[in-house]
N, C-alpha and C positions, 0 to 999 in steps of 0.2 A: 769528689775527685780532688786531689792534691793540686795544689797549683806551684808549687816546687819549682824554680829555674825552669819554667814554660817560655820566659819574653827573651827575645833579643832586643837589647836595644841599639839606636843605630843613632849613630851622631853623624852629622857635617860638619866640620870645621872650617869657614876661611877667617881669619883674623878675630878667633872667637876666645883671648887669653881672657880677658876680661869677665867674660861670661859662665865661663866652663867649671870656677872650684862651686860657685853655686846649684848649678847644674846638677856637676856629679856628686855633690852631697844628698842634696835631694833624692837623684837615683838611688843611691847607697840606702836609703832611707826606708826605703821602698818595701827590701827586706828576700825574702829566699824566693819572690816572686819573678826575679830579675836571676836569668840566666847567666847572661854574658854582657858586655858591654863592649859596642863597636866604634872604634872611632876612624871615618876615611877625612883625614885633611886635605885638604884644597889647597894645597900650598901656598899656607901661612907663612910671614915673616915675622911675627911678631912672639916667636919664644911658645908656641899652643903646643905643639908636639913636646918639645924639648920635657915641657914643665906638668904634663898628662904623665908621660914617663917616667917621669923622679917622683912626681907626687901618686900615680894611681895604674901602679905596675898591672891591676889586675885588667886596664881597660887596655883592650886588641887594638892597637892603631894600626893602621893603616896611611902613610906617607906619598901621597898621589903625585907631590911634586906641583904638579900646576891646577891651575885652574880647572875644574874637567866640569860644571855645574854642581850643584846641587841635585838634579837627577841622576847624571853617571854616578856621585858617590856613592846614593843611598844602594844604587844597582851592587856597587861592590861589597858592598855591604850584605846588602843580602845573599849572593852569591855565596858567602862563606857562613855566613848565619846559621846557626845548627837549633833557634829554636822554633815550636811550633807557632808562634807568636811573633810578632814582628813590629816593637815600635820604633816609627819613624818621630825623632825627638831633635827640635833644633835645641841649638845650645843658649841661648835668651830667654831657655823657660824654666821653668822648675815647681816639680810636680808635686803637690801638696800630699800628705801621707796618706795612706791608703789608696790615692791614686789610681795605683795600677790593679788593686787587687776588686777595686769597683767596675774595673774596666772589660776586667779579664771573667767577672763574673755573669756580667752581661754579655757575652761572648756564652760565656755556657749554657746560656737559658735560651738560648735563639740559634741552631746549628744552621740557619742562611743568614745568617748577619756573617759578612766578610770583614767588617770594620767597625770601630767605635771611634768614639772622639766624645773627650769630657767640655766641662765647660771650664775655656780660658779665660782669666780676670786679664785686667790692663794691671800695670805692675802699680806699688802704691798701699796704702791702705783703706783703699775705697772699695768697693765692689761691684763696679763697672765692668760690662762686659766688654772681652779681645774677641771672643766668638763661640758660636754657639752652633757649632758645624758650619757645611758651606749650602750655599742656597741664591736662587734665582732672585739679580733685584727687579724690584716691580715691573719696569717696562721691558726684563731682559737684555737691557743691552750686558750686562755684565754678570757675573758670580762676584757672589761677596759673602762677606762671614755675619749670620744669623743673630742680629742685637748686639753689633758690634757698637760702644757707645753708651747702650741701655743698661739701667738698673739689672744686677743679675737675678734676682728674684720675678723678674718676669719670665724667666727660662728655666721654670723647674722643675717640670715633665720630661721623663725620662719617653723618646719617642722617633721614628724613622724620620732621618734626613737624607741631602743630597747625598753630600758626602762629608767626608772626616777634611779639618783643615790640617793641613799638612805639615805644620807645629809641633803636633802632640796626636799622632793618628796611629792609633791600635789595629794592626791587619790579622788576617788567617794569614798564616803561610801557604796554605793550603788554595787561599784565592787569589795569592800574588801569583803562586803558580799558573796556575790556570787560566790567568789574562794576561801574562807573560809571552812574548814575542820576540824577536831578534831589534835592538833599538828598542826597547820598551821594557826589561828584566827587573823589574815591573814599570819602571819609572820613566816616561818618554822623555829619552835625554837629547834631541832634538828640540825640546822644546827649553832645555838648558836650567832652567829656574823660573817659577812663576806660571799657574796655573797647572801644574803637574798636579799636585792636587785632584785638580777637578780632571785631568784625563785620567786619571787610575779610576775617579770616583763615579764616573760614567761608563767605561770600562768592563768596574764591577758589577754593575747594574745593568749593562746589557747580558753579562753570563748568568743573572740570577741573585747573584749577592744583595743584601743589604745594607746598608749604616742608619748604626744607630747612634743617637744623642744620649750621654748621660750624665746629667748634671749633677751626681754626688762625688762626680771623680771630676775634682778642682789641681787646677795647674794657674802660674802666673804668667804672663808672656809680654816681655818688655819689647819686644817687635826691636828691626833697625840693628841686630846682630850680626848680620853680615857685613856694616861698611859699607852698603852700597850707595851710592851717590842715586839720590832721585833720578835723576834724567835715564839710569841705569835702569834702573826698576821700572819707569814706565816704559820704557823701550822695550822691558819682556812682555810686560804686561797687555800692549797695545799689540804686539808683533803677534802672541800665541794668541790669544782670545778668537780670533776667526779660524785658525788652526786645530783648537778643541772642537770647536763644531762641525767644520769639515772633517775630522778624522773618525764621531762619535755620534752625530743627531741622527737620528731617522727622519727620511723625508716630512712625516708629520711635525716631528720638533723643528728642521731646517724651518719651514713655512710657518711656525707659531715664534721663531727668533727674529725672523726675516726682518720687519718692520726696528725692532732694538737693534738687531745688526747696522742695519741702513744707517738709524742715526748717529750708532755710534762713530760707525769710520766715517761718516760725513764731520761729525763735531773734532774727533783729530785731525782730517784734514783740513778746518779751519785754521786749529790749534797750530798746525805744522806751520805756515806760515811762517811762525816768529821762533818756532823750536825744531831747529836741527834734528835733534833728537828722536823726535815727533816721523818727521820726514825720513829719517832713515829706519823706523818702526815699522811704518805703510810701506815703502818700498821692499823690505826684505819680508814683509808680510805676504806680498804678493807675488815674490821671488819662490815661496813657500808652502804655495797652496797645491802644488804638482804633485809635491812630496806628502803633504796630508791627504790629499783624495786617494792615492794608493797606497796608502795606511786604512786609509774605510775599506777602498775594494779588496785587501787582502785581508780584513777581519770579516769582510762578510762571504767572501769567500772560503773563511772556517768555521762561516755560522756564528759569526760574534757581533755583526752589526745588517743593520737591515737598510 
């Protein structure tokens, strides 16, 4: 079967001028694998739209004006996306050649795989892994990305993971559909940025889907393309983390998290102490939890969670 303009690709822009002529060269690169190319900005000041425009007339932008997350955009995105294929691509990565067409291949040999995800290097000329899908750390208090750190030749079984990290994550259109919800088309944008990811990737997995690892489809990911100020980033990261569980475990997994849940929000609210940040994380975490449990009750209520 032809793989012919089958992908949409989907960009996020905030403050990503720097990032993006690498980016979209790379894409270009890619070759007739690549449909369209979507770009929704998060209203950037620093020149991103202007110079996507003059420089790369063929990519769709999309001008949001403000801030709306990084899960509202990709939702826009998709929204208007016309192909079977759906990559969610930040702009800090750039996809090494043949890429996509390793990606999309593996998609055709598995009709319940909903997702792939290749393996990302750290940028540089070393070969250190950025990740290798996303996956449970040992005591679960958290998700994290699969030999992030490690030699990449320890990762090179092609084979099911959690889920696709959300960098460089190859969807079915067909399964965004399908675990698609009103606040959630596909992307839970309550959850704003950070660990979306892992709720689509749980998500997929309770309607049947797959993800798969494959590590012949190399990308780079110099991570910190947003500008986000640290305190920023753990503040999503702390706030959603109890919020994917409540909205996606089944009581069995609730009860095997339980014990890594415990420590973890006991160790931020040590942490909160001395970090602001911290403290308004736990609190709007718990402001939050009303809103994630009838997120479960109305997915099990369609038969999506148990």
């Amino acid at each position: 079967m032809s793989v012919r303009g089958r992908v949409s690709v989907s960009l996020v822009g905030y403050r990503s001028r720097g990032d993006l002529p690498a980016c979209l060269a790379a894409v270009s690169a890619q070759g007739d694998v690549v449909g369209e190319v979507l770009l929704a900005d998060n209203g950037s000041d620093d020149g991103s739209v202007e110079w996507v425009r003059r420089h790369h007339p063929e990519v769709s932008v999309l001008a949001l004006g403000d801030n709306l997350g990084f899960a509202a955009a990709h939702n826009r995105n998709f929204a208007r996306a016309r192909g079977e294929l759906f990559l969610a691509l930040n702009p800090d990565v750039e996809l090494a050649p043949g890429c996509l067409q390793r990606l999309v291949a593996a998609l055709e040999r598995a009709p319940r795989v909903g997702a792939v995800t290749g393996r990302l290097l750290r940028p540089g000329g070393g070969r250190r892994l950025d990740s290798a899908g996303i996956a449970w750390s040992p005591a679960r208090t958290r998700f994290v990305d699969r030999g992030e750190g490690q030699p990449a030749w320890r990762y090179d079984t092609e084979q099911e993971v959690f889920g696709a990290c959300g960098a460089a994550a190859l969807y079915r259109a067909r399964a965004l559909e399908e675990v698609s919800r009103p606040g959630e088309s596909p992307f839970a944008e309550g959850l704003f940025m950070y660990y979306e990811d892992v709720d689509l990737a749980w998500r997929l997995r309770r309607a049947g889907w797959r993800t798969r690892y494959v590590p012949g489809a190399e990308a780079r990911h110099r991570r910190g393309g947003s500008r986000a100020a640290s305190s920023f980033v753990e503040y999503h990261l702390v706030r959603n983390r109890l919020w994917v569980s409540l909205r996606n475990a089944s009581a069995t997994e609730l009860l095997a998290e339980l014990p890594g849940l415990v420590a973890f929000e006991v160790g931020k609210a040590a942490q909160s102490l001395r970090r602001p940040h911290l403290r308004a994380a736990l609190r709007d975490q718990w402001r939050g939890i009303g809103p994630a449990l009838a997120a479960r009750r109305a997915r099990a209520g369609a038969g999506g969670a148990g």
